[in-house]
C-alpha positions as CSV (number, residue, x, y, z in Angstrom):
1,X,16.5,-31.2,-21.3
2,X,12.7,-30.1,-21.3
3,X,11.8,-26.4,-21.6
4,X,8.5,-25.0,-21.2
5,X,8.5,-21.8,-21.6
6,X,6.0,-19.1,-20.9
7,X,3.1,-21.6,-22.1
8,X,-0.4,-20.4,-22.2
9,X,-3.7,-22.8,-22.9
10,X,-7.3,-22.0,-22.5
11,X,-10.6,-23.7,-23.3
12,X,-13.5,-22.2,-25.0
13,X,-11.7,-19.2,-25.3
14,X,-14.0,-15.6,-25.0
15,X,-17.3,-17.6,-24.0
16,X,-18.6,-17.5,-20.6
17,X,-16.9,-21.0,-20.2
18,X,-13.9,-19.7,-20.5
19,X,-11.3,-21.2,-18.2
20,X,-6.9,-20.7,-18.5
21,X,-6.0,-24.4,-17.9
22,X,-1.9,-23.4,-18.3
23,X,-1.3,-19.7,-17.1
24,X,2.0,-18.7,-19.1
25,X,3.3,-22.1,-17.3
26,X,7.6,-22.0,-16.8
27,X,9.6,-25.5,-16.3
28,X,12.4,-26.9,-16.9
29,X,13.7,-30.6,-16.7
30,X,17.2,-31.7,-16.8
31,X,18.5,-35.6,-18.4
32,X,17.1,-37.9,-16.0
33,X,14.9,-36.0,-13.7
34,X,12.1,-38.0,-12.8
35,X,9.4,-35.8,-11.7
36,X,5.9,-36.2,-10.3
37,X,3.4,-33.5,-10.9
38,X,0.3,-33.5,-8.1
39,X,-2.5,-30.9,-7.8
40,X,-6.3,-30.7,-7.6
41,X,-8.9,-31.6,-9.9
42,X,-8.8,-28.7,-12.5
43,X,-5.1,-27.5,-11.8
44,X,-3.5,-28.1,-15.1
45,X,-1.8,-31.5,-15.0
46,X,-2.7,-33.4,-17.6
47,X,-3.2,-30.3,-20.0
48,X,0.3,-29.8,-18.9
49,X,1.4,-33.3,-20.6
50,X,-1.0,-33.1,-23.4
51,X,0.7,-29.7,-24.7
52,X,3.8,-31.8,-24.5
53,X,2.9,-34.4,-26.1
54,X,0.7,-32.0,-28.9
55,X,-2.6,-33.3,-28.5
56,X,-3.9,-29.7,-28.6
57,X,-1.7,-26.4,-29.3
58,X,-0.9,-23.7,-27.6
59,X,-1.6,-19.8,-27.6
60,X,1.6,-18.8,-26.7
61,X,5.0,-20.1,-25.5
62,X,7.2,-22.6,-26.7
63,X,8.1,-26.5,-26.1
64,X,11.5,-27.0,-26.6
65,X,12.9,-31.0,-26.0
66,X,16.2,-31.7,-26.4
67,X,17.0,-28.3,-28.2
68,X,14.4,-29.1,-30.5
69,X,11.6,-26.6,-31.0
70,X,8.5,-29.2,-31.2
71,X,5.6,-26.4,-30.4
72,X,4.4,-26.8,-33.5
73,X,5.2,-30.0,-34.3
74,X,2.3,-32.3,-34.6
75,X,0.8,-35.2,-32.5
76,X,2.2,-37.9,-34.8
77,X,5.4,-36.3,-35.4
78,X,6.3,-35.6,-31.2
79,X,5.4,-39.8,-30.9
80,X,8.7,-40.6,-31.7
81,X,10.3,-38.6,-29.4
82,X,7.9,-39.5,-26.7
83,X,7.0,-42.5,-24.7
84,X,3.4,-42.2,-22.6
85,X,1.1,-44.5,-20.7
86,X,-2.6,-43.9,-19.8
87,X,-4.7,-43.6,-17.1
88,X,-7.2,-46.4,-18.8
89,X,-5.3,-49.4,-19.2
90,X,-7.5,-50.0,-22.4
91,X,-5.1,-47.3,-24.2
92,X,-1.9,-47.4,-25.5
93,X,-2.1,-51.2,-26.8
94,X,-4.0,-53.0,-29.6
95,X,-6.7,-55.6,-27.9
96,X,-7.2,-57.4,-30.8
97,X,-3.4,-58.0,-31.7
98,X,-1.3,-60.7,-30.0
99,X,1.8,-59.3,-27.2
100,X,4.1,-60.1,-29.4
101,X,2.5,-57.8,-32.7
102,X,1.7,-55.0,-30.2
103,X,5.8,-54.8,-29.0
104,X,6.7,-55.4,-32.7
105,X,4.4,-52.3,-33.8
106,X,6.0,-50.4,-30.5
107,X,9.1,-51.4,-32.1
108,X,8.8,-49.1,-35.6
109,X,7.8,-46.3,-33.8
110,X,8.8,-43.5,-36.1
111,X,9.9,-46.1,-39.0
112,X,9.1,-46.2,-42.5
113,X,6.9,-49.4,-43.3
114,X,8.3,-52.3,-45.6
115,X,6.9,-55.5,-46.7
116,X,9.4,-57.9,-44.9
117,X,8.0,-60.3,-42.2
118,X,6.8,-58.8,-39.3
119,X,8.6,-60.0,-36.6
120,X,11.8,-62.0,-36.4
121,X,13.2,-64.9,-34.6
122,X,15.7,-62.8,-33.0
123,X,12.8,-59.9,-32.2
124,X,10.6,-62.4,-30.7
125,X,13.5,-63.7,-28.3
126,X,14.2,-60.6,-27.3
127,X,10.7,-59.7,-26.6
128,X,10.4,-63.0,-24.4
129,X,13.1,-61.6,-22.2
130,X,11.7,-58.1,-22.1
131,X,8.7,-59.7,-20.4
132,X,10.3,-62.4,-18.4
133,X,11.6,-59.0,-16.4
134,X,8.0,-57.7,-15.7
135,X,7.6,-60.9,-13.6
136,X,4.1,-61.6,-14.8
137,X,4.4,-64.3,-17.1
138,X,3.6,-62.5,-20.1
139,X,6.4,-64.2,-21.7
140,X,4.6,-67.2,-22.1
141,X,2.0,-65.7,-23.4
142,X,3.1,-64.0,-26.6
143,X,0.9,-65.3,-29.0
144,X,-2.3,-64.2,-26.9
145,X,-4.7,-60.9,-27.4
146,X,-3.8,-58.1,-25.7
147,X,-7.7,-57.5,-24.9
148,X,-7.4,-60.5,-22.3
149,X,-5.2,-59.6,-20.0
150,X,-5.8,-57.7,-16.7
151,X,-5.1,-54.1,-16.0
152,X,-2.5,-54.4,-14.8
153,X,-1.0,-56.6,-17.1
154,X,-2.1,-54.2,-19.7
155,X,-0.3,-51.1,-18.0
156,X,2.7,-53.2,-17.7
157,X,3.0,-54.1,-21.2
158,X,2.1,-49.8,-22.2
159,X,4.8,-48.9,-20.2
160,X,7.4,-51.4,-21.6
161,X,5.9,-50.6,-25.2
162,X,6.6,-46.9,-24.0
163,X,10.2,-47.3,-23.2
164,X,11.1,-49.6,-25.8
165,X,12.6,-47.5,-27.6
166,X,14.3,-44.9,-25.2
167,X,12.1,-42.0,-25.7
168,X,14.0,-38.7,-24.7
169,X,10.6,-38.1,-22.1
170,X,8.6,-40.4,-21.0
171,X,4.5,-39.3,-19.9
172,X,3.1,-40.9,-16.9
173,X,-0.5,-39.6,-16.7
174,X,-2.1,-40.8,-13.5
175,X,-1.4,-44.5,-14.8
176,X,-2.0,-46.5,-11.9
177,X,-5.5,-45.1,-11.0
178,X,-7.6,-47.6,-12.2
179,X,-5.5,-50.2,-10.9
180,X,-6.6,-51.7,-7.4
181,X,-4.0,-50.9,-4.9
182,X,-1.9,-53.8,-5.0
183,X,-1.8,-53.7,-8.1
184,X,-0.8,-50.5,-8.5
185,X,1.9,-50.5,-6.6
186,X,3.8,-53.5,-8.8
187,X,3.2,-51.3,-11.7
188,X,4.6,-48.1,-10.0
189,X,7.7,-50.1,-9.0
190,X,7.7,-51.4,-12.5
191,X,7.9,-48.1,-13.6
192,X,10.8,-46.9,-11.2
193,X,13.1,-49.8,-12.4
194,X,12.5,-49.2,-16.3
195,X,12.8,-45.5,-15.5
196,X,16.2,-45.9,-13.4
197,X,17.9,-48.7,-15.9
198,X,16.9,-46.9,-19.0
199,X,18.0,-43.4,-17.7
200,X,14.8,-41.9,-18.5
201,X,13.8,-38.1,-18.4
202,X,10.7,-38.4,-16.6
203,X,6.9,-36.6,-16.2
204,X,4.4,-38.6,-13.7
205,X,1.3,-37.5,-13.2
206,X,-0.2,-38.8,-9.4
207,X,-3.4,-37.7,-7.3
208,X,-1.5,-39.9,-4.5
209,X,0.8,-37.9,-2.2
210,X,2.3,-41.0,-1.1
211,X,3.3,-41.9,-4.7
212,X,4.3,-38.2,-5.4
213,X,6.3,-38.1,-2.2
214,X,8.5,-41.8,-2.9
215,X,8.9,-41.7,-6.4
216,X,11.1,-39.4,-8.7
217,X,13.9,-36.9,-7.6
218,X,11.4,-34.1,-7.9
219,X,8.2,-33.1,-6.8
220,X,6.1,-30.0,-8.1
221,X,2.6,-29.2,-7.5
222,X,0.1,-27.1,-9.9
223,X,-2.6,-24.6,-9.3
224,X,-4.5,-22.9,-11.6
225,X,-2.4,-23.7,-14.4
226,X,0.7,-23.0,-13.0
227,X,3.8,-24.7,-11.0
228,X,3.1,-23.0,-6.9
229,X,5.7,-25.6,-5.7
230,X,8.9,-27.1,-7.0
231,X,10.6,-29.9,-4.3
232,X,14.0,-31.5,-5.5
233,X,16.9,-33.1,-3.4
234,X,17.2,-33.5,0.0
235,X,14.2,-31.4,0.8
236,X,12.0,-34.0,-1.0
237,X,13.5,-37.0,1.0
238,X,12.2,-35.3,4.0
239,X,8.4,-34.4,2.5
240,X,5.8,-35.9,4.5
241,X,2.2,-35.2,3.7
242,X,2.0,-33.0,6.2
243,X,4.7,-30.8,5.1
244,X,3.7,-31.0,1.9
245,X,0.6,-29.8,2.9
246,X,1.1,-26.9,4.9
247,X,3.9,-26.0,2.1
248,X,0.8,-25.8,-0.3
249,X,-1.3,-23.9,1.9
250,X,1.6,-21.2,1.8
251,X,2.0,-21.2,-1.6
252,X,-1.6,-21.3,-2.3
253,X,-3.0,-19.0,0.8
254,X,-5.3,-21.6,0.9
255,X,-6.1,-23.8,3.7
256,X,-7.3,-27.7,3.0
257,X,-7.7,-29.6,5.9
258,X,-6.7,-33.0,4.5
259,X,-5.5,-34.6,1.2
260,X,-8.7,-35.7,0.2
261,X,-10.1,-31.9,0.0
262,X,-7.0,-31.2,-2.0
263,X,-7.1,-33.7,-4.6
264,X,-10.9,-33.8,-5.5
């Protein structure tokens, strides 16, 4: 489980740029919700998974992950606990390291270094597999540089360096926007396999309704820093974008006459 509780965050605090980007924000996540968190430019959702994942701290509130207090717990420290994947593809892998030394690394997560050979003949078998299952061909492409491949290729290799280790949550931020749309939509489906085999507690991070709507078990939608909508079970099987946007004008008491105004 995932608490958040009563979690406050606010930039350039008591200047006249001021601004509360999480407003004493409450959620909770059970084992294996898969949830997808949409909202405008500006209405807290990737501050949301950074004070998860402790890129910054918090004022107030705590963080608690698997019955774990990890508020304070550092950046570094939180990694092993965590899986995430990027909005820019360029992130989340070494360019200048081979497939093969980027899973490896992926791999330790969280272990103490030795001196014994990096990877091994049974590692390196089991990586091929790994990527034989993205469907991509990576696999016979261990030995190459990360920095070559496409986007794409690149998300797909984050998010399976993400999960290789069964992270108790796993951060999707916004992951498949700088993918074209094809392309996006092999990774996103990527994503809902990994998530679905590995049993995977789940935070995605969409500006696409479409996305937000098909994927997960959940849907919530922020504004100004906090959750104005929380959509789980049959009531999300029936979400169009139309309902879901006349549910945010409600919540809101704002009116945004299409999905385009809404997102930024």
């Amino acid at each position: 489980m995932l608490e958040i509780n009563n979690v406050r965050k606010t930039f350039n605090a008591r200047t006249v740029n001021e601004r509360v980007a999480l407003n004493d924000i409450t959620l909770r996540l059970e084992d294996r919700d898969f949830v997808t968190v949409i909202g405008g430019n500006g209405a807290g959702k990737s501050t949301l998974l950074n004070a998860v994942a402790g890129v910054w701290p918090v004022e107030s509130g705590s963080i608690v992950l698997d019955g774990t207090d990890i508020t304070s717990l550092p950046e570094h420290k939180r990694a092993a606990l965590l899986g995430r994947v990027f909005q820019d593809p360029m992130m989340g892998t070494a360019a200048s390291m081979q497939i093969e030394e980027n899973l490896a690394l992926a791999a330790r997560r969280g272990q103490k270094r030795t001196l014994r050979p990096g990877i091994t003949r049974e590692e390196r078998a089991r990586y091929r597999d790994m990527l034989a299952e993205l469907g991509l061909g990576l696999e016979d492409r261990m030995t190459a540089k990360v920095g070559l491949l496409s986007g794409g290729q690149r998300q797909a290799l984050t998010l399976l360096m993400a999960t290789l280790k069964k992270p108790k949550l796993l951060l999707l931020d916004e992951h498949t926007a700088a993918l074209d749309p094809r392309t996006a939509a092999k990774v996103l489906e990527l994503s809902e396999r990994i998530i679905q085999e590995n049993k995977l507690m789940t935070l995605m991070v969409t500006h696409n309704m479409k996305d937000a709507i098909r994927y997960g078990n959940r849907l919530i939608m922020m504004n100004e820093g906090r959750v104005i909508l929380d959509i789980s079970g049959e009531e999300k099987k029936k979400l169009t974008i139309e309902l879901l946007m006349n549910a945010f004008a409600r919540a809101s008491g704002e009116t945004f006459v299409n999905d385009r105004m809404l997102l930024g």
